[in-house]
BALOBA-1460 file (C-alpha; in Angstrom, 3 decimals):
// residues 110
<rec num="1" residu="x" x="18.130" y="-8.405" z="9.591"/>
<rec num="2" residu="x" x="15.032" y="-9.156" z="7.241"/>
<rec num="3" residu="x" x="13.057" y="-5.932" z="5.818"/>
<rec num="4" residu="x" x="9.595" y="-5.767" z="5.631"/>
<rec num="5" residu="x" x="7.296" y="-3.734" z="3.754"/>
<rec num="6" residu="x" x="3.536" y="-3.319" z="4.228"/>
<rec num="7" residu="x" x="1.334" y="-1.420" z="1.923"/>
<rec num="8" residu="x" x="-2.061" y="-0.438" z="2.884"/>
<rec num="9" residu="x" x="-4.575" y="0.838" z="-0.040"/>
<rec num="10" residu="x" x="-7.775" y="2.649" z="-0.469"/>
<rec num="11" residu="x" x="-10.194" y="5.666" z="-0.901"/>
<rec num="12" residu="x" x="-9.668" y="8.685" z="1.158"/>
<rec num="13" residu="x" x="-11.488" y="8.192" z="4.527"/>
<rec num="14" residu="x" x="-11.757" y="4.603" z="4.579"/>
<rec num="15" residu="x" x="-9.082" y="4.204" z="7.665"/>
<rec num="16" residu="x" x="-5.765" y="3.703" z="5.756"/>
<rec num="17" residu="x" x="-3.872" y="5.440" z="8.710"/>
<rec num="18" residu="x" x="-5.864" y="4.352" z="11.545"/>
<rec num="19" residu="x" x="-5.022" y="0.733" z="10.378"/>
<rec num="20" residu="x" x="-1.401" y="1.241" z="9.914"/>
<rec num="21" residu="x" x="-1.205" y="2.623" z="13.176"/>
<rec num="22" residu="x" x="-2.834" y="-0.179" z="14.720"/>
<rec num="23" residu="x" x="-0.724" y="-2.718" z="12.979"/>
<rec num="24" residu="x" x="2.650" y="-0.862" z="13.454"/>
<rec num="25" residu="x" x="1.831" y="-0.730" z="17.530"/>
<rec num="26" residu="x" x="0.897" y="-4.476" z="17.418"/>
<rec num="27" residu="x" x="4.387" y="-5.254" z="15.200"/>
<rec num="28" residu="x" x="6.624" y="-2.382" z="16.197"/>
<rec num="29" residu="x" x="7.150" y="-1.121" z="12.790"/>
<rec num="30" residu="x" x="8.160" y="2.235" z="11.076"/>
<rec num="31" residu="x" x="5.052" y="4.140" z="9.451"/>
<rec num="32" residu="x" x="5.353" y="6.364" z="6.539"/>
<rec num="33" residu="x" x="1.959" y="7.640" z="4.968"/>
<rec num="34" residu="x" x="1.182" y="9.410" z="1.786"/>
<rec num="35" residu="x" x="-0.953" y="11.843" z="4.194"/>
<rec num="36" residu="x" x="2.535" y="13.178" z="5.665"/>
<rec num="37" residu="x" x="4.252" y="13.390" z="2.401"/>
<rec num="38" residu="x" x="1.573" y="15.139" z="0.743"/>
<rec num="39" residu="x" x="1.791" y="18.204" z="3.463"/>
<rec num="40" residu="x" x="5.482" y="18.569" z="3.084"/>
<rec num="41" residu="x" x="5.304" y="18.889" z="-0.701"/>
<rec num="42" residu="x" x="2.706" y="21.386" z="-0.029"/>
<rec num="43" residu="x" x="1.439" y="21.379" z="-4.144"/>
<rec num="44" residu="x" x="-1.707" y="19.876" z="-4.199"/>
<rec num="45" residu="x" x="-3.763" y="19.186" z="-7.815"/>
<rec num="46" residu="x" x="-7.189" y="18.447" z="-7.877"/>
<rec num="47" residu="x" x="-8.420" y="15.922" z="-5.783"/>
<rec num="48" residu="x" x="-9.697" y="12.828" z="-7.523"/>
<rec num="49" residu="x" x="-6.758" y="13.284" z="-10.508"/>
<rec num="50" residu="x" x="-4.252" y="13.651" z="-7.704"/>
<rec num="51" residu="x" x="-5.500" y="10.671" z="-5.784"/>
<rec num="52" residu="x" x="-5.296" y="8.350" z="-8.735"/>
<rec num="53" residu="x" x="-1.980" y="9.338" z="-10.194"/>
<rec num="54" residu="x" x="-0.610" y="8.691" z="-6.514"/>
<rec num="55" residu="x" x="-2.199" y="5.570" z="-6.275"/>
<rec num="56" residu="x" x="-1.106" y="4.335" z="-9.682"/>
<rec num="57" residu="x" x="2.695" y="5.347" z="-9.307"/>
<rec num="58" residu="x" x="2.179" y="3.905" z="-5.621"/>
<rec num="59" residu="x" x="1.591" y="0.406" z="-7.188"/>
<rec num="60" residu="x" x="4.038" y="0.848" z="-9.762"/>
<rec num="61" residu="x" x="6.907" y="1.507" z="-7.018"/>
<rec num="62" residu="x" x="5.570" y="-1.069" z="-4.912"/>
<rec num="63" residu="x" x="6.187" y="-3.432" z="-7.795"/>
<rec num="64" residu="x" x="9.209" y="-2.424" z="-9.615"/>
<rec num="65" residu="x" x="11.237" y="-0.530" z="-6.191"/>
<rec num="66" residu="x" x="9.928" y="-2.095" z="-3.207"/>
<rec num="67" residu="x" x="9.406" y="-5.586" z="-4.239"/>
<rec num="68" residu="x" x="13.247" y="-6.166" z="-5.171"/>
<rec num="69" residu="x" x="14.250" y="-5.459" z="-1.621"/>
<rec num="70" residu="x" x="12.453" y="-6.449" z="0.749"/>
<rec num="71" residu="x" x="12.408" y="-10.164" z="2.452"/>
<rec num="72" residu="x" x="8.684" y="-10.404" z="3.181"/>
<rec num="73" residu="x" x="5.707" y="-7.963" z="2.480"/>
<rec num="74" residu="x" x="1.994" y="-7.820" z="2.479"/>
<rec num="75" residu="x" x="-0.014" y="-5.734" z="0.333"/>
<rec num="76" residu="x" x="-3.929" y="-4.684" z="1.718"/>
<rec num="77" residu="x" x="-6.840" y="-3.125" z="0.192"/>
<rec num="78" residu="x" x="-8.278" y="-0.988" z="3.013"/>
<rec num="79" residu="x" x="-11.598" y="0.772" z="0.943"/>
<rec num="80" residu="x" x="-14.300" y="-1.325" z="2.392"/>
<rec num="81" residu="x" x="-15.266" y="-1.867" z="6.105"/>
<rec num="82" residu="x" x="-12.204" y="-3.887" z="6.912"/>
<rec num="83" residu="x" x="-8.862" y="-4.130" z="5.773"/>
<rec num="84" residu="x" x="-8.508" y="-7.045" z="2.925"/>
<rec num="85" residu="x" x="-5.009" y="-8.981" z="2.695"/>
<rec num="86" residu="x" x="-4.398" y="-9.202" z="-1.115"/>
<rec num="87" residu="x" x="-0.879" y="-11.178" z="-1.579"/>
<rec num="88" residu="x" x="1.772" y="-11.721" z="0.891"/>
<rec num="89" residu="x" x="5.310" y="-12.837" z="-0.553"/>
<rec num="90" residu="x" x="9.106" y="-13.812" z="0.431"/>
<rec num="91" residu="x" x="11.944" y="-13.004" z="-2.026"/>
<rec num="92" residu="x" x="10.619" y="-14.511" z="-5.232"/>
<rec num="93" residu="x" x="7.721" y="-16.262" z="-3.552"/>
<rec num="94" residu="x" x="4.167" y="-14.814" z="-3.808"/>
<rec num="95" residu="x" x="0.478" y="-16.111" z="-2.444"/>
<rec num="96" residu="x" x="-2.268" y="-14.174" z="-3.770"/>
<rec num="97" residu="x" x="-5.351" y="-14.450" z="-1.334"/>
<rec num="98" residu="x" x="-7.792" y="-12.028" z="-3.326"/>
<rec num="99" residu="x" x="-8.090" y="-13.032" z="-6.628"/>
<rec num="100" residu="x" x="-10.076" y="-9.808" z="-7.657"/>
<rec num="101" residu="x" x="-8.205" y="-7.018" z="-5.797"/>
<rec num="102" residu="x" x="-4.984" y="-8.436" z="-6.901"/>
<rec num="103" residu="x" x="-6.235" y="-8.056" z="-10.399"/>
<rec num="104" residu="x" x="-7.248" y="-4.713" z="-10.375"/>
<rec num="105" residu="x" x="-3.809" y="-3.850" z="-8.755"/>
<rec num="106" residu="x" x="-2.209" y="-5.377" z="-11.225"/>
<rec num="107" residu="x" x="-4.411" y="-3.642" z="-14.181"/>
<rec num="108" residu="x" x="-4.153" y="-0.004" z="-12.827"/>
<rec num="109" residu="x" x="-0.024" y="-0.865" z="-12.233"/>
<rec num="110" residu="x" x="0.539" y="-1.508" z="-15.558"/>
């Protein structure tokens, strides 16, 4: 069975969940969000340091944990009015499709 992981980024209040519930009806697939894993850790910094260091060890893991073991992924930018499809890749194979979101991933994942 092939695993598949789908990351959705972006600003707080932008739709992050409401997308990823929308795509995993449409493609029957498991949803974890940073929303639910924040409340059960219950420790909460301040806001805009917390959001970043997330977001920056989010990439990181997506690149250096995720990546690795997954079969196929896709990897959105969800901050403006509609989601944005980044890079999609298969085990060793990558197509970037936003040439300027997938370099500012890459800088802030460094």
């Amino acid at each position: 069975m092939k695993k598949k992981l789908v990351v959705v980024g972006g600003a707080n209040g932008v739709g992050k969940t409401t997308f990823a519930y929308q795509y995993r009806e449409e493609f029957g697939i498991d949803y974890l969000g940073a929303d639910a894993i924040a409340e059960e850790i219950k420790g909460r910094k301040d806001g805009n340091v917390e959001i970043e260091r997330r977001f920056t060890r989010s990439l990181k893991n997506f690149k250096q944990v995720y990546l690795p073991i997954f079969d196929t992924w896709q990897l959105f930018y969800n901050g403006l009015r509609r989601p944005i499809e980044v890079a999609v890749g298969e085990k060793g194979k990558m197509m970037i499709l936003d040439e300027e979101f997938y370099k500012i991933f890459q800088e802030i994942s460094k």
